[in-house]
C-alpha positions as a printed Julia matrix, in Angstrom:
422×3 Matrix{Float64}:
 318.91   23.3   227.36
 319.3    19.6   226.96
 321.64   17.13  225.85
 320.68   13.65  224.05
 320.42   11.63  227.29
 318.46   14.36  229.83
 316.17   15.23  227.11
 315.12   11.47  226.07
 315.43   10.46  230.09
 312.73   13.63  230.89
 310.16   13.95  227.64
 307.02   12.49  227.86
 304.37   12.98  225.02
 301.51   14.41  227.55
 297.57   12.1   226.48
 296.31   13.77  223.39
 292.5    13.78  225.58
 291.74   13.92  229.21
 290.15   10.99  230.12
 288.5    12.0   233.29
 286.11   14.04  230.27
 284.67   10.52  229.58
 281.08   10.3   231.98
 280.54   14.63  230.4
 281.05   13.6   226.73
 279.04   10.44  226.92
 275.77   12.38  228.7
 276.55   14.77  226.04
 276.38   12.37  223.04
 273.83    9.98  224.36
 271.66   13.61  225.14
 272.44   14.47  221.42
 271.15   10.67  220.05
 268.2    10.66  222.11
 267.28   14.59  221.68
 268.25   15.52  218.26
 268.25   19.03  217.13
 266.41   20.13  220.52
 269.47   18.94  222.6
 271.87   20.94  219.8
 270.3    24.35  220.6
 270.81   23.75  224.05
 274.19   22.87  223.86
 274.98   26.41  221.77
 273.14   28.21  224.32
 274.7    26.41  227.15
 278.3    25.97  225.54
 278.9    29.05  222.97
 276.24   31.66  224.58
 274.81   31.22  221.27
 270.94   31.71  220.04
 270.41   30.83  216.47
 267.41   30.72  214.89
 268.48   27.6   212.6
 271.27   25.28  212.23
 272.01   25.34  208.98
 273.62   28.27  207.29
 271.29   28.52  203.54
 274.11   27.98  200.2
 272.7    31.69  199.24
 274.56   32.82  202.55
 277.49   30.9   201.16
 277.59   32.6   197.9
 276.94   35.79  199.23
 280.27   35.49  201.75
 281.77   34.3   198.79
 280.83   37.23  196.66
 281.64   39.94  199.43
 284.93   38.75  200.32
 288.24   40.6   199.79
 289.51   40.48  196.57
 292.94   39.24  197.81
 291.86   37.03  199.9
 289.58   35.46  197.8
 292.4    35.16  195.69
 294.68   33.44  198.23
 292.0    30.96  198.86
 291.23   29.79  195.35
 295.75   29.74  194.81
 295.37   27.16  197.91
 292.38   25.46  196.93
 293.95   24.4   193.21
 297.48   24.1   194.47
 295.47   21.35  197.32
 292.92   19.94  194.87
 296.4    19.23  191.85
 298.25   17.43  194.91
 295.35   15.37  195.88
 294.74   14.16  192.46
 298.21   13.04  191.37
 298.6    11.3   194.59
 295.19    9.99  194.93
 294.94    5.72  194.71
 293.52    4.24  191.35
 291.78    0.6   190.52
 294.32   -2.18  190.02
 294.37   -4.21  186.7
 291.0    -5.72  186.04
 292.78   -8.29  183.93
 294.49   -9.9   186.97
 293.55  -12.85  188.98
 293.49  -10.34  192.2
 293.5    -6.67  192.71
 292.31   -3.9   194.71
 289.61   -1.14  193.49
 288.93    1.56  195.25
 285.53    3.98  196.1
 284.82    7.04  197.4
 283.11    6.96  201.36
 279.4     8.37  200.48
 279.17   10.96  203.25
 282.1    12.62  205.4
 281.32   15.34  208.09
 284.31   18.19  208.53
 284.48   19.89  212.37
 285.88   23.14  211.09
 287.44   24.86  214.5
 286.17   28.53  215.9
 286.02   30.74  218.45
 289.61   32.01  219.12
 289.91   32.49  215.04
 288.39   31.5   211.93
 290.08   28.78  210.01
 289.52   28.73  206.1
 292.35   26.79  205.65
 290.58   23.74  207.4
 288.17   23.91  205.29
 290.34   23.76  202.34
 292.51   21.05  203.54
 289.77   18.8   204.1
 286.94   19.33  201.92
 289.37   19.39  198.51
 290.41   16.26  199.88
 287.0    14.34  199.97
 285.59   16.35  196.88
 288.82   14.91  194.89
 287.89   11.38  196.36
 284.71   11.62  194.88
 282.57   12.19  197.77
 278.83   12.94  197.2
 278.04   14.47  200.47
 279.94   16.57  202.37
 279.02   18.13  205.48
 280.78   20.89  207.7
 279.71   21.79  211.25
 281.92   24.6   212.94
 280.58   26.67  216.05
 277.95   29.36  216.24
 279.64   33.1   216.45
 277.76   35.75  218.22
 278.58   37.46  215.01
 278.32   35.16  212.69
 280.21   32.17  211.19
 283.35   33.95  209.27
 283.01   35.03  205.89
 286.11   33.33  205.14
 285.13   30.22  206.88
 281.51   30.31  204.54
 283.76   31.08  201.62
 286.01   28.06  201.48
 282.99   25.94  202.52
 281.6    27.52  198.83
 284.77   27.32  196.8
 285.37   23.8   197.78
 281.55   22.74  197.12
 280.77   21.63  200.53
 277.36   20.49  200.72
 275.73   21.19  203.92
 277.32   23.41  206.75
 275.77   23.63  210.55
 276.55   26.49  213.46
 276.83   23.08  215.95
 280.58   23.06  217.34
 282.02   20.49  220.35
 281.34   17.1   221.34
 278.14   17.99  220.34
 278.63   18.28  217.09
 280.65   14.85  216.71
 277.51   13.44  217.81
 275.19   14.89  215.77
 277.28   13.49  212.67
 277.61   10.2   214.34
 273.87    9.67  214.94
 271.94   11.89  212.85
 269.5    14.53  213.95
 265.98   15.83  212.11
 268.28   18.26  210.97
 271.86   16.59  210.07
 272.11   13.58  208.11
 274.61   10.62  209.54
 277.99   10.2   207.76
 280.24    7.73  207.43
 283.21    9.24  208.17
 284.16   12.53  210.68
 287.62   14.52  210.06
 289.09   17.61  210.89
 290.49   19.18  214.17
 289.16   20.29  217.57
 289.64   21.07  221.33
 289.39   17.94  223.83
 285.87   17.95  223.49
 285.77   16.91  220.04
 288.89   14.94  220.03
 287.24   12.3   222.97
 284.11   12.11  221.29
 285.51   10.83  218.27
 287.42    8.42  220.35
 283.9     7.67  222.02
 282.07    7.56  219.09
 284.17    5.73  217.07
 282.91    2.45  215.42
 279.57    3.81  214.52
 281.06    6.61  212.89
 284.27    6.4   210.83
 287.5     8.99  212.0
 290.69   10.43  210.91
 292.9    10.5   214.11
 292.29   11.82  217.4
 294.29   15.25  217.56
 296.37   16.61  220.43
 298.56   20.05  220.62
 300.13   21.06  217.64
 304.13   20.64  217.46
 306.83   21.49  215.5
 310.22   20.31  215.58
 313.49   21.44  213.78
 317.14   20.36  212.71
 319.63   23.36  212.53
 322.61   23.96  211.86
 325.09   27.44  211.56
 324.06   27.85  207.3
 320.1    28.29  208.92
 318.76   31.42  209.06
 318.33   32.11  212.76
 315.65   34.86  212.18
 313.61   32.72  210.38
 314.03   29.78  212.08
 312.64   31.83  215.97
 309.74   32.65  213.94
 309.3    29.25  212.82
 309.07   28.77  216.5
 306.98   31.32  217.32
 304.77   30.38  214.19
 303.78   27.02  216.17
 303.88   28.4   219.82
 301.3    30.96  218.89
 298.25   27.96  218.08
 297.71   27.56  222.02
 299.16   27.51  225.23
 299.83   23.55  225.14
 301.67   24.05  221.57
 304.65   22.34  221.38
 308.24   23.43  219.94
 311.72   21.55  219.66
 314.92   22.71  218.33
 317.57   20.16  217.81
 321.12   21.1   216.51
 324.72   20.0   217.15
 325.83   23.6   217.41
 325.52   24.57  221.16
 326.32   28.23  220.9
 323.72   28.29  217.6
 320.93   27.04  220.41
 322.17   29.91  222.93
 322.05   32.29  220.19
 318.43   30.61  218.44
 317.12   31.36  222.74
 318.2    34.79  222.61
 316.12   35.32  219.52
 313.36   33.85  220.49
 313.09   36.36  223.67
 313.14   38.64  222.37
 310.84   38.51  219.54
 308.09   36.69  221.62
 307.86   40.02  223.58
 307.83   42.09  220.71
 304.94   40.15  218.93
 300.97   39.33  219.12
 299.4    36.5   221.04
 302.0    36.94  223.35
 300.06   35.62  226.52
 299.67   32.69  224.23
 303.58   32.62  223.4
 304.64   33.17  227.12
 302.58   30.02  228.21
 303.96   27.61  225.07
 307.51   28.49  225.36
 307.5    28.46  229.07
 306.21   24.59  229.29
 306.41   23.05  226.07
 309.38   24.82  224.65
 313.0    22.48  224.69
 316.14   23.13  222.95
 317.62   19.66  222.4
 322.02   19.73  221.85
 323.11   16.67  219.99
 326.65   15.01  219.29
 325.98   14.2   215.43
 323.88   13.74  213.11
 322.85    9.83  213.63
 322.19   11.48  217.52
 319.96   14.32  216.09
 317.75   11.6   213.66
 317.08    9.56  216.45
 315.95   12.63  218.62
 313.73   13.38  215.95
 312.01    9.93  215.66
 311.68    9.94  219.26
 309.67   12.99  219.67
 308.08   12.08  215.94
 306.34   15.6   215.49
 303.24   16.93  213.7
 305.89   18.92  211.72
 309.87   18.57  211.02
 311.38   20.93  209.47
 315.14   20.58  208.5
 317.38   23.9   208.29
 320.44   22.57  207.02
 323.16   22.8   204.39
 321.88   19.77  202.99
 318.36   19.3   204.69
 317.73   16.17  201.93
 320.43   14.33  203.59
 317.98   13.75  206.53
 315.44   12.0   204.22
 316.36    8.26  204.33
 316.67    8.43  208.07
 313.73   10.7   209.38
 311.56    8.01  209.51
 308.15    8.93  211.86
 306.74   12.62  211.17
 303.6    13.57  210.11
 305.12   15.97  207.68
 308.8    16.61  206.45
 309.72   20.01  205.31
 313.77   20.92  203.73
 314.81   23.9   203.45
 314.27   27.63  204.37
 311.9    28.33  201.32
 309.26   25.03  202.94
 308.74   27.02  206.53
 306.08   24.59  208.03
 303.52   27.78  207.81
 303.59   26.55  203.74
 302.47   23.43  204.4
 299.3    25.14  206.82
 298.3    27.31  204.08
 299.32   26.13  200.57
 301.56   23.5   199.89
 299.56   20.74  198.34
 299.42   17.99  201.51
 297.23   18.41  204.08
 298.04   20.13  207.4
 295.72   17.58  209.44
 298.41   15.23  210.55
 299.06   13.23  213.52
 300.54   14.82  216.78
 301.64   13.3   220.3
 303.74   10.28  218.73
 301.1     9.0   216.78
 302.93    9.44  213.78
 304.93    6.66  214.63
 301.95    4.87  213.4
 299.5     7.17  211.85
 300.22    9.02  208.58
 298.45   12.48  207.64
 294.67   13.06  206.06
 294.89   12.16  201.97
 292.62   12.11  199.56
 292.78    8.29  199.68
 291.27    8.24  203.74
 287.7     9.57  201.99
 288.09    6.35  199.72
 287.18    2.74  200.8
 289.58   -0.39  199.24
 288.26   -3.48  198.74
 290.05   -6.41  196.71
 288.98   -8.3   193.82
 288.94  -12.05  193.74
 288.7   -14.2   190.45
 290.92  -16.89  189.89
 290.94  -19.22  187.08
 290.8   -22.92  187.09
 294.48  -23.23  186.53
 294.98  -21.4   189.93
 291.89  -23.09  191.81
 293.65  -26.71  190.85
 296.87  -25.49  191.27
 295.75  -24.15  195.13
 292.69  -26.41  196.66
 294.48  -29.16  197.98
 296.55  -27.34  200.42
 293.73  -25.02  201.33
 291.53  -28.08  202.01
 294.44  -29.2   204.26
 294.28  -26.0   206.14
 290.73  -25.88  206.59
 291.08  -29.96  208.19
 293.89  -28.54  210.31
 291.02  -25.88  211.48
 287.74  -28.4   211.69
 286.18  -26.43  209.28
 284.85  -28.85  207.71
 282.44  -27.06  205.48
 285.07  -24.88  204.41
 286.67  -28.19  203.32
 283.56  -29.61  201.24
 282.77  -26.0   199.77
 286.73  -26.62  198.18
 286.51  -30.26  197.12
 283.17  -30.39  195.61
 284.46  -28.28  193.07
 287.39  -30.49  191.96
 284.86  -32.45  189.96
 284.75  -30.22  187.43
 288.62  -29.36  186.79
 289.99  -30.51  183.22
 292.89  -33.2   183.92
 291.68  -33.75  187.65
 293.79  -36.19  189.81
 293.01  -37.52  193.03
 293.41  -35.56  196.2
């Protein structure tokens, strides 16, 4: 267990990508731009021990997942989807006042590409969280790629991709993949913009590729951290823990709470259940590196733990959890309470469960609606203003020896009503 000082002295966010991978991901895109589809096959055979026949998966196969799925489940998705899609809408960013001098309007990006994860499990919920977003934006074409299955790309997986109206999905997954959407194949069409989460693979080549292809972040391990104190429940709260630990062996999880016993007790818990539970090879390797219970002196002490770790998730398990609001300042999402477990906010919730991990959230905010839409402002100024303003940008542009830029202001003044001399 740590105190304040130890843990802040010893905790270092880990690189969210291994940059030794850079000379392998660059063959692998520049084999992808030159190749096209023919390097794509390769790379499924070589990468997922994969033989498809074709990339794309036909809409009918889409429909027909659709139509075969469980009736619960099918259920659950279309709660999430509508619970996503209302969210998205009443927070998504609208045209300023046309009537103004200057204002901002905003557009939808014309073509986004989604990297859907697979192998160790299917993820429906990726596809929800991302394609709602850019369908709400307004987004014509929508594109998912996700990796080839021996058995087949999950029904769930194809189901989401139908519910949300995704346009085009590919069994391409990795590095690959990011390059495929990035340059264009005879098969895939180029986007504009590439979201979603992967392994390091895909995570460098967006970093790579970035520039000719638009991107949402570049993802590392997933991370929770929480504020407790003795009114939590401590049940809940291990599997909170265990919720996160479970993602991956590099998974991170941090406890923070002023109450040292509660910690000692929380540890015990957490023991014990992680050897009574699945994924438990998974479990054994998060909690024995990337586990840290974190003993504060007060609250101000606990805050600033918090913003130094700044999380992919903080949850707050307090008497009065919104007491933390005002002073929790960089996490990618907040959660109060016992009743918002950060598994709500994977699943359900309404905001988007791609958000910013390793620190970056002390810069980076989570995927919106408003990251599928472009902003550009709008400039038309009356005379009033233009008389009111030239002189002293004229000055500016002397200061600068742009001396054009000067002319293009002063030519102008011949036509103002009332004109006086410069």
């Amino acid at each position: 267990m740590y105190n304040t000082q130890s843990f802040l002295n010893d905790y270092q966010s880990s690189e969210p990508i291994d940059l030794s991978l850079h000379d392998h991901i660059a063959k692998i895109c520049e084999n992808v731009k030159e190749k096209g589809d023919f390097a794509l096959y390769n790379y499924n055979k070589q990468f997922d021990q994969v033989e498809i026949a074709q990339l794309e998966i036909p809409k009918e196969e889409m429909k027909q997942a659709y139509d075969d799925l469980d009736a619960d489940l099918k259920k659950a998705l279309h709660h999430s989807y509508e619970r996503i899609k209302t969210y998205q809408a009443k927070i998504r960013y609208t045209d300023g006042d046309y009537q103004s001098e200057m204002y901002e309007v905003y557009r939808p990006i014309e073509s986004v590409g989604v990297y859907v994860p697979g192998g160790k499990a299917s993820y429906p919920s990726t596809v929800l969280m991302t394609v709602t977003l850019a369908q709400v934006a307004g987004v014509k074409n929508i594109t998912v790629v996700t990796p080839p299955q021996s058995t087949g790309i999950a029904k769930s997986v194809l189901a989401a991709c139908y519910i949300t109206g995704v346009n085009h999905i590919y069994q391409v997954g990795g590095a690959q993949s990011i390059a495929a959407l990035a340059y264009g194949t005879e098969t895939i069409d180029k986007v504009d913009k590439i979201v979603g989460p992967g392994n390091q693979y895909v995570a460098y080549a967006k970093k790579l590729l970035y520039g000719i292809v638009g991107i949402d972040q570049i993802a590392g391990p997933s991370e929770i951290a929480l504020i407790i104190d003795a009114s939590c429940d401590i049940d809940a709260v291990a599997y909170d823990v265990l919720a996160q630990a479970e993602h991956d062996e590099l998974a991170r999880t941090f406890v923070i709470s002023t109450d040292y016993s509660l910690l000692s007790e929380l540890s015990e818990k957490i023991q014990y259940l992680s050897e009574r539970t699945e994924r438990q090879s998974i479990l054994k390797e998060s909690l024995k590196n990337h586990h840290y219970l974190i003993h504060t002196n007060h609250f101000d002490e606990s805050c600033q733990v918090m913003n130094k770790i700044a999380p992919e998730h903080a949850s707050i398990q307090t008497k009065s959890p919104e007491d933390y609001v005002p002073y929790i300042h960089y996490v990618g999402s907040l959660f109060l309470g016992s009743y918002a477990p950060e598994v709500m906010g994977d699943y359900i919730a309404g905001p988007s469960h791609v958000l910013p991990t390793n620190r970056t959230a002390r810069f980076q905010h989570g995927l919106s609606v408003n990251d599928f839409l472009t902003k550009h402002t709008v400039i038309h100024l009356s005379q009033q203003t233009f008389k009111e303003t030239y002189v002293d940008a004229s000055q500016i542009a002397q200061e600068e020896q742009l001396y054009n830029h000067r002319h293009s202001l002063l030519i102008r003044k011949g036509g103002l009503q009332d004109d006086t001399n410069e």
